[in-house]
LUMTI-515432 format. One line per 3 residues: number of its first residue (from 1); their letters; for each residue z, y, x of N, C-alpha, C. Coordinates in pm, whole numbers, m for minus. Each point is the difference from the previous one (the first is absolute). Example, Ala and Ser with C-alpha at 12.3 -4.5 7.8 and 13.67 -1.06 7.14 Angstrom:
LUMTI-515432
1	as	780,m569,1319,0,119,m89,0,120,90  m72,105,m35,6,119,82,73,109,m77 .
This chain:
LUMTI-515432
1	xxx	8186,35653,m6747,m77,78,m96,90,35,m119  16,119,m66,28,m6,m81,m17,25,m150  75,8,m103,m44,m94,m113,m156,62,m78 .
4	xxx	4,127,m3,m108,74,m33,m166,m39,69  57,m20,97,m131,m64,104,m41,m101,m42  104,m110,m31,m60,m196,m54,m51,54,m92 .
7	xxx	84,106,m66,m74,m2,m206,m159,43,45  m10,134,40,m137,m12,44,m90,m62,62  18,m63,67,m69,m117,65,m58,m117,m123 .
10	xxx	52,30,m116,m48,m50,m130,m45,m172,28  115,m37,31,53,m121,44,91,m37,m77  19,m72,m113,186,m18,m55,26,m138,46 .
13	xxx	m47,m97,68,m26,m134,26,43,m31,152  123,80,57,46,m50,78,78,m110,61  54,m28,m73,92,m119,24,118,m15,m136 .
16	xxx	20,m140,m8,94,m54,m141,139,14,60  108,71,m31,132,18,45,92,m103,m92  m28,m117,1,44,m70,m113,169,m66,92 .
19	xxx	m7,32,106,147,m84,93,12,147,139  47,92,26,22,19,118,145,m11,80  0,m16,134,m93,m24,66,m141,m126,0 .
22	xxx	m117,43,26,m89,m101,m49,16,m147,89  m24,m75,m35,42,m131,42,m93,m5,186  m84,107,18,m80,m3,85,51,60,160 .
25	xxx	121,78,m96,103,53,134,132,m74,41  m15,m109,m72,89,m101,51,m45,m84,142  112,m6,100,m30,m77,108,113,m96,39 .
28	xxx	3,m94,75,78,m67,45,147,82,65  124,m45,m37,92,68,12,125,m135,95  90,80,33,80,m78,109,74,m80,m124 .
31	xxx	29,m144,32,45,m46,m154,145,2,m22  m25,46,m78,151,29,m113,55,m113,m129  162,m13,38,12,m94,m94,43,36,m115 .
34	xxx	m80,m162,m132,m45,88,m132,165,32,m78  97,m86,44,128,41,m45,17,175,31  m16,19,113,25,154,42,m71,72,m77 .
37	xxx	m146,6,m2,m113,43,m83,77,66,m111  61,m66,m99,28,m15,m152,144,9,11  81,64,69,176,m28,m18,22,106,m52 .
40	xxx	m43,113,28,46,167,15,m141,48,m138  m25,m117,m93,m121,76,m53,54,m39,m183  m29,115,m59,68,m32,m163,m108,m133,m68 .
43	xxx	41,m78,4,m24,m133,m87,19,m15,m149  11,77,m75,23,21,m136,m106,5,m86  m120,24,84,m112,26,m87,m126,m61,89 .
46	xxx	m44,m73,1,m83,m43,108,m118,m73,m124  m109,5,70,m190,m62,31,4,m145,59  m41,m76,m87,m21,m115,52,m157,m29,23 .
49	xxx	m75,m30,99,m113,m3,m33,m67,m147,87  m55,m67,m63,m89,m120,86,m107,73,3  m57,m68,139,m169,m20,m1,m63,m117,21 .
52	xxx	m94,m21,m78,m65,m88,m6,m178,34,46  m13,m15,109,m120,12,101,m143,m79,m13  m15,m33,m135,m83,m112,m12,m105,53,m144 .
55	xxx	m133,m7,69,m87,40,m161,m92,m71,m25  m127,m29,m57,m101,m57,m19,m106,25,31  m32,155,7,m114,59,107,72,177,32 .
58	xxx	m67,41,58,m2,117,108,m76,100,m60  69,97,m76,m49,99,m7,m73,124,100  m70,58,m8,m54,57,95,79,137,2 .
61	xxx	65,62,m74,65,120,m12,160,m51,113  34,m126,m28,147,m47,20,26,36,142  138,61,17,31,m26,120,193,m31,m24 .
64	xxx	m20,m90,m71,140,m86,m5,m12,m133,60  147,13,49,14,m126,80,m6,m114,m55  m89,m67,m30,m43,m124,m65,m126,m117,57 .
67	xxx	3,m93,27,m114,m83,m2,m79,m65,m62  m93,m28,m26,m70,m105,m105,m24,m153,44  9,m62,m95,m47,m172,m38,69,m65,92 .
70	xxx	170,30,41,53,m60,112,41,m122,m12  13,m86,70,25,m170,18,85,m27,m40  47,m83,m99,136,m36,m79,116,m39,97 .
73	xxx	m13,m37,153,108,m3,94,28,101,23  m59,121,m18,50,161,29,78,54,m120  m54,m26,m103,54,45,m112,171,m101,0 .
76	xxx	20,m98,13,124,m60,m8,82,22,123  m69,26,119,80,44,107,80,171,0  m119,38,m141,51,147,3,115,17,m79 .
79	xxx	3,m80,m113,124,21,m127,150,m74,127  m67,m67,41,135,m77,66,60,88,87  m127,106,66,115,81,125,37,106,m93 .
82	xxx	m90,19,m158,94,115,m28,98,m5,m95  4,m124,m20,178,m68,m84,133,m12,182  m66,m9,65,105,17,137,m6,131,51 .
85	xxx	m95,86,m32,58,144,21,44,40,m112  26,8,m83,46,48,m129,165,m117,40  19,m91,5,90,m14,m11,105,43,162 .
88	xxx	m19,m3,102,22,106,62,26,161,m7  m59,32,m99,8,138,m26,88,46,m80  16,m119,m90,76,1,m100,158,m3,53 .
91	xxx	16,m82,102,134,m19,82,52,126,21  m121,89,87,46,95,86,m1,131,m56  m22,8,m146,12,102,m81,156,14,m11 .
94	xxx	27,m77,m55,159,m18,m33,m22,59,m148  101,42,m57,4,70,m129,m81,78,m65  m97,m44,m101,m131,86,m9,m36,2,m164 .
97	xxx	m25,94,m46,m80,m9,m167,m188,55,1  30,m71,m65,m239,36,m26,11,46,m119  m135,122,24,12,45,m150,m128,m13,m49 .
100	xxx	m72,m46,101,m161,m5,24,m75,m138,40  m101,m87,m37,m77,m92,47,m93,m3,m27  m130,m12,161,m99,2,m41,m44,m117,76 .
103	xxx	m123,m92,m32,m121,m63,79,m114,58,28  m47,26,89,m99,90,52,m89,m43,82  m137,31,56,m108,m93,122,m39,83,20 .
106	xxx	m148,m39,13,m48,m168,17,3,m30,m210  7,m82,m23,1,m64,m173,74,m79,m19  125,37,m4,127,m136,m48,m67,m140,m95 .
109	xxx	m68,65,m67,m56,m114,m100,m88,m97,32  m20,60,156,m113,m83,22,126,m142,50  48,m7,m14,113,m139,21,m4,m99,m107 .
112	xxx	42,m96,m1,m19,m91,m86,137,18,m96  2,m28,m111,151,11,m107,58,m9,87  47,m146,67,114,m30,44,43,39,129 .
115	xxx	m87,83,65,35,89,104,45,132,m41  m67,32,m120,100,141,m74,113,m28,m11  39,m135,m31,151,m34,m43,63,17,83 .
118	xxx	m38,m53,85,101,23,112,m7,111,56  m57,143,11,m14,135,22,126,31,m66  9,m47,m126,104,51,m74,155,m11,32 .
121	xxx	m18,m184,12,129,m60,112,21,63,111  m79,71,110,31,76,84,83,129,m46  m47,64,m74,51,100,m64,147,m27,m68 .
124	xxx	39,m70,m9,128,m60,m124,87,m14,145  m85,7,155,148,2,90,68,115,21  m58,90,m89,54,158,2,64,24,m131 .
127	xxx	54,m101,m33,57,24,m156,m55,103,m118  m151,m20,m12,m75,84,m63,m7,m38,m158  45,91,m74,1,m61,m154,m109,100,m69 .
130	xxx	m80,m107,35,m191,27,m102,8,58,m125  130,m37,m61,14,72,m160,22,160,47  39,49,87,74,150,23,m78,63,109 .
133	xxx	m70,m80,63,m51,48,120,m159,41,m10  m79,94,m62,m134,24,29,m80,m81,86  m54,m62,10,m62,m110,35,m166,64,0 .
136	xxx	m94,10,98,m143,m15,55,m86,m80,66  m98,m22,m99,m95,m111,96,m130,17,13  m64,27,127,m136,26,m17,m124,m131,m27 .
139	xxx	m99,33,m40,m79,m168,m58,m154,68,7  m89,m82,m12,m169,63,12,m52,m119,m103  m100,46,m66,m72,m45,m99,m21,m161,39 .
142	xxx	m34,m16,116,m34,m175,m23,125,m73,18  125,86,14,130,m90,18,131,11,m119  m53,96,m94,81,7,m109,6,m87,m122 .
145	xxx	4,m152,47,9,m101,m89,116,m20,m97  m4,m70,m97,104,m31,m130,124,m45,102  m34,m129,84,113,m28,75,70,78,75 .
148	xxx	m94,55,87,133,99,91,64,101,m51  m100,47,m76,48,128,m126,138,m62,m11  9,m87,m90,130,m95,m48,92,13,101 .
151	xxx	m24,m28,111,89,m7,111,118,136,3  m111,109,m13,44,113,m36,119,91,m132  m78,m59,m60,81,80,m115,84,m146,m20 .
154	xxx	34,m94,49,98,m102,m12,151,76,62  m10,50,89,26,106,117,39,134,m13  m2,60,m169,6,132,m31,m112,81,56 .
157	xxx	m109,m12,91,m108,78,47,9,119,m96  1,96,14,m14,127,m93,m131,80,36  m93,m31,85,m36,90,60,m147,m108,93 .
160	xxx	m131,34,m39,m80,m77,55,m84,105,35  m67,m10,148,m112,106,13,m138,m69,76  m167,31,m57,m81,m117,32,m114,128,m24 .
163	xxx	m37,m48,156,m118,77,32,m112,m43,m7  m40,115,m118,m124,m23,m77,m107,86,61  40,108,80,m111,93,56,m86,70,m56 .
166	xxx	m120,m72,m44,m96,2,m158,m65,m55,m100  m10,57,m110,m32,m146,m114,m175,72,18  m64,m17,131,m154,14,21,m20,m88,156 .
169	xxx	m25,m126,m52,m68,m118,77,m26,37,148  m97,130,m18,m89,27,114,111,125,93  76,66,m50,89,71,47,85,m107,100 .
172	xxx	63,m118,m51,116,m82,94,m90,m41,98  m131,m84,m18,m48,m31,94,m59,64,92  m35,135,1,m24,126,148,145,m26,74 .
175	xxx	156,m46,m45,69,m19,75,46,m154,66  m83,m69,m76,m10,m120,87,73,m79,m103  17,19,m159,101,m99,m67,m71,m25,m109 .
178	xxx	6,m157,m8,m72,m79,m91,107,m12,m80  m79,56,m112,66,36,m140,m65,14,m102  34,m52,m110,m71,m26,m130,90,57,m109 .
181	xxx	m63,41,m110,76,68,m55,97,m66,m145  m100,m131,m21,62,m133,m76,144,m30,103  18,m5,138,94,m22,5,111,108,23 .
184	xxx	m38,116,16,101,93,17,74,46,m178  m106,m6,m86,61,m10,m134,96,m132,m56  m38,m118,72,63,m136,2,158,69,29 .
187	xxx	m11,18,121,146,41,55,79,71,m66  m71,151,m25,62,81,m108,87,m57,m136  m69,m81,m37,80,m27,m140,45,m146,41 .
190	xxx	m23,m42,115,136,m108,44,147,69,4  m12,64,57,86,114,56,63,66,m108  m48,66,m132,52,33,m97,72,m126,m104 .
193	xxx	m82,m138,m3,86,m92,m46,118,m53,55  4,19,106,135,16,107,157,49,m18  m67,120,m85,87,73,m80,77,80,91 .
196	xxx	m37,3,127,31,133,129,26,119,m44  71,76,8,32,91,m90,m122,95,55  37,70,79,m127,75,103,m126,m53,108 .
199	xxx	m98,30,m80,m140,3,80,m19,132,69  m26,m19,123,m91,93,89,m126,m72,55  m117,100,m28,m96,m14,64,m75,76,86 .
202	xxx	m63,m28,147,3,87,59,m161,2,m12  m58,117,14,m156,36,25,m77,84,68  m80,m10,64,m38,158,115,m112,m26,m32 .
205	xxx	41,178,60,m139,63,12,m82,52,90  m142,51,35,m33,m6,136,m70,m113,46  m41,m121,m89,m25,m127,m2,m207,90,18 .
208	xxx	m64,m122,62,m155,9,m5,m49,m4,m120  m78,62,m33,m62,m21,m113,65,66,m119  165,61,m13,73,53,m100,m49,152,16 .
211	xxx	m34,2,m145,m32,105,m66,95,82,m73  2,89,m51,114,79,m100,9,m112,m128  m104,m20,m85,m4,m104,m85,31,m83,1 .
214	xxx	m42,m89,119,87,m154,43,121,54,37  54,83,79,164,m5,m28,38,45,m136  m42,26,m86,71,m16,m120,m20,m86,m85 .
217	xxx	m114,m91,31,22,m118,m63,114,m128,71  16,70,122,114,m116,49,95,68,m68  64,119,m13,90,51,m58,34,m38,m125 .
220	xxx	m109,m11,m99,38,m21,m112,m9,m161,m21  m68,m80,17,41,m94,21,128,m59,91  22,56,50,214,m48,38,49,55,m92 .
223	xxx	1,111,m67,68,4,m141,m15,m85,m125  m99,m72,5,m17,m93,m106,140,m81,35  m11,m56,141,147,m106,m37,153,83,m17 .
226	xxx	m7,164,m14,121,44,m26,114,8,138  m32,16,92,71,m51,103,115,174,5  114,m64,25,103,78,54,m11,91,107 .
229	xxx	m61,m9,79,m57,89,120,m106,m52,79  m48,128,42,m134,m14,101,27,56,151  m75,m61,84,m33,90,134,m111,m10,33 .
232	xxx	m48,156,12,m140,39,23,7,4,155  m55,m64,103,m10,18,119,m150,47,18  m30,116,81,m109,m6,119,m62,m93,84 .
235	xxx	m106,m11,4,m37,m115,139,m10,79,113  85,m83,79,11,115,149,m85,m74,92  m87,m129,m35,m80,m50,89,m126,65,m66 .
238	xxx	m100,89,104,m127,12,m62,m42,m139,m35  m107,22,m90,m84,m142,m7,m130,46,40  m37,m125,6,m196,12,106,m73,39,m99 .
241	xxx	m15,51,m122,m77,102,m30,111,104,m135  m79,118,79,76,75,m68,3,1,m186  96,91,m15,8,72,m186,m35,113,0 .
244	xxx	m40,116,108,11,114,m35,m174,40,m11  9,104,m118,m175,24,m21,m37,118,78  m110,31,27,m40,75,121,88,86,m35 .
247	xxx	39,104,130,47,116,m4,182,m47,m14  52,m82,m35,141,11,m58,72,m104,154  78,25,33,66,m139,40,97,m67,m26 .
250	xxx	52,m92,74,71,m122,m72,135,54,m45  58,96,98,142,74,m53,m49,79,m165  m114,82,m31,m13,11,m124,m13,m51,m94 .
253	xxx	m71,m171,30,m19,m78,m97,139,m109,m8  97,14,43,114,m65,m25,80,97,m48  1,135,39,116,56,m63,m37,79,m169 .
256	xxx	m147,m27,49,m36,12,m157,56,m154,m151  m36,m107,99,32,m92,m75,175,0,m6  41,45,102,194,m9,m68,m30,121,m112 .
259	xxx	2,104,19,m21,19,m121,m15,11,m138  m100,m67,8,m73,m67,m88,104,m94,m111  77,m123,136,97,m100,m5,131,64,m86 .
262	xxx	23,98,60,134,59,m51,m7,97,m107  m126,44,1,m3,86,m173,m14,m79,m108  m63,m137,27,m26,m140,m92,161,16,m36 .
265	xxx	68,m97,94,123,m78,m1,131,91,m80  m22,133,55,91,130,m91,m10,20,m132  m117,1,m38,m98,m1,m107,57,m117,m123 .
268	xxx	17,m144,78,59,m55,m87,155,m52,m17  58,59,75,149,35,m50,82,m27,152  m83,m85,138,46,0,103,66,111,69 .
271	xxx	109,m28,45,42,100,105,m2,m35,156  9,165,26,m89,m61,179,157,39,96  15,m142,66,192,m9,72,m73,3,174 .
274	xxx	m150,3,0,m45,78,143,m171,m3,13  m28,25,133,m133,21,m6,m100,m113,m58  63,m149,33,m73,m121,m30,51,m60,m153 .
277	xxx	160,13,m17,60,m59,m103,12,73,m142  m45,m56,m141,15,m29,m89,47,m24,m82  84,35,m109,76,m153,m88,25,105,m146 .
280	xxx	42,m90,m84,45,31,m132,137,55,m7  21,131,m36,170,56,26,89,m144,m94  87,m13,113,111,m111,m96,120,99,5 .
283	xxx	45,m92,m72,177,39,m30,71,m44,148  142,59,m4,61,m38,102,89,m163,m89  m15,m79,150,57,m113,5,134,m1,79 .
286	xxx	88,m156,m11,102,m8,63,m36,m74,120  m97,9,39,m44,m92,137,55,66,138  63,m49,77,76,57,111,m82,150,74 .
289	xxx	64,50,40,m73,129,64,m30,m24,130  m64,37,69,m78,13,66,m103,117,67  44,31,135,m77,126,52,m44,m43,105 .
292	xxx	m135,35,8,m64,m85,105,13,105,155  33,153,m47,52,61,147,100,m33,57  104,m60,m96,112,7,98,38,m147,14 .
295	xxx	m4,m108,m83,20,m122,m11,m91,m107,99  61,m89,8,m73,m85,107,m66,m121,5  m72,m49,25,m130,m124,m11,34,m91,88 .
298	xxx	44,m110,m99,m25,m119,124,m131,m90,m17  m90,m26,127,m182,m33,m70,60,m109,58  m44,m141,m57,m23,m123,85,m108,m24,19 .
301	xxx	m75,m80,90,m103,m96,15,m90,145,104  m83,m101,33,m138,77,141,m34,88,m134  m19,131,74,m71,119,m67,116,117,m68 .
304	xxx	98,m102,m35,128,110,m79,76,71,101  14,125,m75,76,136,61,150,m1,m42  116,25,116,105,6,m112,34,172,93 .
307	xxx	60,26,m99,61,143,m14,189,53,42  m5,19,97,169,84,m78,22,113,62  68,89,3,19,147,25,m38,32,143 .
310	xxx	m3,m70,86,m6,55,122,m132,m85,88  m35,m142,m70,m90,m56,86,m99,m60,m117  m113,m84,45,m120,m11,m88,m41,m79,127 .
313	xxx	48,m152,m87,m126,m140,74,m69,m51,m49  m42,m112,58,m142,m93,m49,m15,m92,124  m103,m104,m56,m73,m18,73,m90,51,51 .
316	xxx	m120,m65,142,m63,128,32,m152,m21,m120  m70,94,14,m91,35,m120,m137,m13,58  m92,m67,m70,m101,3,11,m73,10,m86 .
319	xxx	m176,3,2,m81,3,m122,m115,m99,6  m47,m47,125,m76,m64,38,3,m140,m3  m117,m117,m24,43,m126,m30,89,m73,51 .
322	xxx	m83,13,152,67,m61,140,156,53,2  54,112,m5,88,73,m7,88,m16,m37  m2,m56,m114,109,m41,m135,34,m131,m1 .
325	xxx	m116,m85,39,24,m128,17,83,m34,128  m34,85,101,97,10,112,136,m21,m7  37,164,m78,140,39,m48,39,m127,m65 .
328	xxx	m76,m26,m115,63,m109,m78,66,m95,54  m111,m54,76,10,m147,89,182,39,89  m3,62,52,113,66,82,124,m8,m107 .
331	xxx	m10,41,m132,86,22,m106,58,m118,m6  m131,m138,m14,88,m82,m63,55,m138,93  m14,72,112,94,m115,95,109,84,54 .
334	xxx	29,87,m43,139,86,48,84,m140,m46  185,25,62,124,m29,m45,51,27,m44  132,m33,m90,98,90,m24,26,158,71 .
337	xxx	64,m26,127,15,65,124,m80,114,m8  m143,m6,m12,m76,81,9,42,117,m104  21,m25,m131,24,33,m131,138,123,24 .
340	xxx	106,28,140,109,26,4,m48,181,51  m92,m36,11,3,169,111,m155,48,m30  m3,89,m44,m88,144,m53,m72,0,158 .
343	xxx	m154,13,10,m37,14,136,m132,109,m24  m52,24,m146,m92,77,m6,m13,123,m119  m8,105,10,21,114,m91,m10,115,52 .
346	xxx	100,136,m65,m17,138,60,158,20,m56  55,43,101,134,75,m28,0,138,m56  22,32,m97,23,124,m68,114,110,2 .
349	xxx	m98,138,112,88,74,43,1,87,m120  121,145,m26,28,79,m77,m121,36,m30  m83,35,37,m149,85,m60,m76,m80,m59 .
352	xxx	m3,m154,3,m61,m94,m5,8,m23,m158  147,m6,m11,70,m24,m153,7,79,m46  m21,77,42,m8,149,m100,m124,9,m71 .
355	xxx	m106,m19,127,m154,27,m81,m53,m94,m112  105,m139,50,m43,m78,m119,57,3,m85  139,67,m30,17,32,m165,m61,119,m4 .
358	xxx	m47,76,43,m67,145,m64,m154,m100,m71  m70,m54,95,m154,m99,m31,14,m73,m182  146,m66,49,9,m102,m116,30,33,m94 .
361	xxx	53,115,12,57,109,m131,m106,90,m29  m104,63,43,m64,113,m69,m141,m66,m36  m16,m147,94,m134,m78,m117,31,m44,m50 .
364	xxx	114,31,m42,40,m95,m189,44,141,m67  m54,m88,m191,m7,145,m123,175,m14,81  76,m74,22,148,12,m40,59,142,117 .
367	xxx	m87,57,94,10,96,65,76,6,119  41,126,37,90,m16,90,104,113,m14  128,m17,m4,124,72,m33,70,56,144 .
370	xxx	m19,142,m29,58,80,132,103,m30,3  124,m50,m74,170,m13,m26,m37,m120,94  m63,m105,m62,22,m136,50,m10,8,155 .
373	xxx	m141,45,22,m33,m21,177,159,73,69  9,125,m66,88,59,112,176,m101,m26  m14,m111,m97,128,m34,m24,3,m122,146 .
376	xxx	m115,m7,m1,9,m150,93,m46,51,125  m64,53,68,9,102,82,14,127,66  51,73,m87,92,86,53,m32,151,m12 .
379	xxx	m107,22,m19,m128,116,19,m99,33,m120  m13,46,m8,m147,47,m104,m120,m13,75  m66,m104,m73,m151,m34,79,m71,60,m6 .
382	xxx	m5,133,m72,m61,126,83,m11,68,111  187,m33,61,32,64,91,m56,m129,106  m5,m101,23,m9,m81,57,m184,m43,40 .
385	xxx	m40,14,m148,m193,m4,46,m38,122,m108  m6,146,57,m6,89,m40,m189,4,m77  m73,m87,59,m147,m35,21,m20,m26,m138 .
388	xxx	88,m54,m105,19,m88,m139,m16,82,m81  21,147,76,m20,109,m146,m146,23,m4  m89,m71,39,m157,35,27,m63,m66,m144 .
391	xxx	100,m142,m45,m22,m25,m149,14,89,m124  125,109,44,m44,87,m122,m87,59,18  8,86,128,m88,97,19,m131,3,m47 .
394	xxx	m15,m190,14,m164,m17,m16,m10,m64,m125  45,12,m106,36,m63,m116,m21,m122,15  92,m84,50,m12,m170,m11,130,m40,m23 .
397	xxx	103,100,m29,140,m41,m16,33,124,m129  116,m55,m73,75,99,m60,127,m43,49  62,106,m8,167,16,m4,40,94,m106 .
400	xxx	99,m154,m94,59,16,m150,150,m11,39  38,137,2,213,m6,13,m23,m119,129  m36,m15,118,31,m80,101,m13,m117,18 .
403	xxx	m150,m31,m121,m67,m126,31,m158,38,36  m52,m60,83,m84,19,54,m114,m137,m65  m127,46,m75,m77,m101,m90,m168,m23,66 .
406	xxx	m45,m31,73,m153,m12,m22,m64,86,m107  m75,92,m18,m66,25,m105,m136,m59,9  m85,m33,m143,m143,m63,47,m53,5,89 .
409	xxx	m16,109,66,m110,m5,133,95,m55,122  127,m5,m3,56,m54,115,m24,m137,m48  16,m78,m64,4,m116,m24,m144,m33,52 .
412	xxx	m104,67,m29,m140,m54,16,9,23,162  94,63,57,m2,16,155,118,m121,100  11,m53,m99,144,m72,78,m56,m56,63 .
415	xxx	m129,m52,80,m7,m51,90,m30,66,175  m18,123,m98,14,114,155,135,31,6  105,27,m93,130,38,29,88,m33,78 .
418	xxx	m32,m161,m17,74,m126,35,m16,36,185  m142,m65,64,m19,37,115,1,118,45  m20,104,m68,74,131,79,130,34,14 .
421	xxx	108,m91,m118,108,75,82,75,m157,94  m95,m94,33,44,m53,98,77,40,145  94,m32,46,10,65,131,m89,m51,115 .
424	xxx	m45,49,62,m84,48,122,41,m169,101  95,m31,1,60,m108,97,m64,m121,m94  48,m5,m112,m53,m110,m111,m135,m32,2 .
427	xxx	m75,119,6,m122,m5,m21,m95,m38,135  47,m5,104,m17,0,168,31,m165,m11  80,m16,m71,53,m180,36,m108,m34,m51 .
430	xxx	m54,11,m123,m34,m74,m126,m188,4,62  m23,146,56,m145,m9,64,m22,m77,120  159,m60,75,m32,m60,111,4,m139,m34 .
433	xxx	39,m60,m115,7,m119,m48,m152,m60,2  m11,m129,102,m76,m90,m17,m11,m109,m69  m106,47,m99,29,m111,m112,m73,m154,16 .
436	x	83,m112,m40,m56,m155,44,m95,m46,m98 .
């Protein structure tokens, strides 16, 4: 179909392009060893990322790889296989710099202090210096305590993000999350006594029961704690009773509420860096650079993705209880041995890498530069996906001297953009993917 057709179809709620290829077109691959993987790949700038697979309850929107209320022999069997894959990995990197670290789930916090500590000790086998290195940790209202906080900014943490969803009781619980709002404010200004330099909070919309009003009272209440950036997400799970009032439906009553979200957030001095993200313009820093098209990810632990120019692994992915606990269980009686050879992902042919720096570059304000694409491949991505000029045509793009920008209404569309200019093969994997 093309792009004129989705827009009419007055649908903008197709799918989140937040990683492609999507983790869903990954399959089991003939295994490759991880020395080979990483020999021929620039190491100068690299993503460090843990996962930590473990939360306190189950959101009903979630489809991250995470479990709830798991047995403290799982939880110690898990840090242990992923201090022996990390240190394995670490071997077979050979010569490597990070410019990037994140903890990610599932709810890192949901760990006890002294299992953060040692998250950190894992990390220190990559010679990571916390003072220079941007540092991320994700946390949720009932796990953002004084102690682990501490753990954190002991650590240089620069950077905390804690999903708050909404500051309206009856909104979290249509998605299944018991939440109070004494403790989500608890957290908040734990978190600011912390002295973290950056708060993000994330909140959606599309929730049961959210009104135009109640999303702006969640809105303005996350500005009370001043936070450094926001992400406004969509709920892409219907819920069992609707938001929309007769006559309207749910694609109108969400894209009314982004909206809504983003004329607020502009309004008070935010700038918008994509369709979901938020933040206060800063100054430029000396914090290492970092490009997430061309640079490469190493994920540890069940659920993490690592990245480098030509291939994209993982473990395998699930969403389901049984599913995850499966994978897990499997995770944490591996060996060393096991740890040596890449067995699941998608190899990334020329068209493959192409589409994903065109994706990763034109849903961000930072754009996309005709010099650049054709410097690293060879061509003008006009000439190559001639289909791309359908963004000017249809006003969802500008082109300024040979940068190519989202204008408002593309941004409010990036979630049709994303899956339409998927390729046809990607999208065939990703619909044949059976999910656990």
């Amino acid at each position: 179909m093309n792009l004129k057709d989705l827009l009419d179809a007055r649908n903008p709620y197709l799918g989140y392009t937040y990683a492609y290829p999507h983790k869903t077109a990954y399959r089991p691959l003939e295994p490759v060893n991880l020395q080979q993987v990483w020999a021929e790949q620039d190491r100068s700038q690299l993503f460090l990322y843990l996962h930590i697979p473990f939360c306190e309850m189950r959101c009903g929107f979630c489809n991250l790889f995470t479990t709830v209320n798991a047995p403290k022999p799982l939880e110690k069997a898990y840090l242990d296989t992923l201090e022996l894959q990390a240190r394995i990995t670490r071997e077979r990197l050979g010569e490597a710099h990070f410019s990037r670290f994140a903890i990610g789930g599932g709810t890192p916090t949901y760990l006890e202090p002294e299992d953060l500590e040692r998250l950190f000790g894992i990390a220190e086998l990559f010679e990571m210096d916390f003072a220079k290195v941007p540092t991320s940790v994700e946390t949720s209202p009932a796990t953002a305590t004084p102690e682990r906080l501490k753990v954190l900014s002991d650590h240089q943490v620069n950077r905390v993000s804690i999903g708050v969803q909404s500051f309206i009781e009856q909104e979290v619980k249509s998605v299944g999350r018991a939440q109070d709002n004494r403790t989500v404010h608890q957290a908040l200004q734990n978190i600011r006594e912390a002295q973290i330099p950056v708060l993000n909070i994330d909140l959606i919309y599309g929730l049961s029961h959210q009104t135009p009003e109640t999303w702006l009272h969640s809105l303005k209440t996350a500005l009370e704690h001043d936070p450094e950036e926001l992400f406004l997400y969509p709920l892409y799970v219907r819920p069992l009773t609707g938001i929309g009032r007769a006559g309207r439906t749910w694609e109108d009553e969400r894209l009314e509420l982004y909206r809504l979200g983003r004329d607020f957030l502009l309004s008070r001095g935010y700038e918008q860096v994509s369709m979901r993200f938020f933040r206060k313009p800063t100054a430029d820093t000396a914090a290492p650079v970092y490009c997430c098209q061309e640079d490469g990810m190493v994920g540890l632990g069940c659920g993490a993705r690592s990245y480098t120019s030509t291939l994209h692994y993982s473990s395998e992915y699930a969403v389901g209880h049984s599913g995850v606990r499966e994978i897990l269980w499997d995770y944490v009686k591996r060996d060393a041995a096991s740890f040596e050879h890449v067995n699941y992902g998608i190899e990334l042919d020329l068209d493959t890498r192409r589409r994903r720096f065109i994706l990763q570059s034109i849903l961000h304000a930072s754009g996309l530069r005709e010099g650049h694409y054709k410097s690293l491949f060879g061509t003008p991505f006009q000439q190559d996906y001639p289909e791309i000029n359908a963004l000017i045509d249809l006003g969802l793009a500008r082109n300024t001297d040979g940068l190519w920008t989202l204008t408002e209404k593309g941004f409010e569309v990036s979630d049709v953009i994303g899956p339409w200019f998927y390729a046809p093969g990607i999208q065939e994997r990703m619909s044949d993917f059976i999910l656990r």
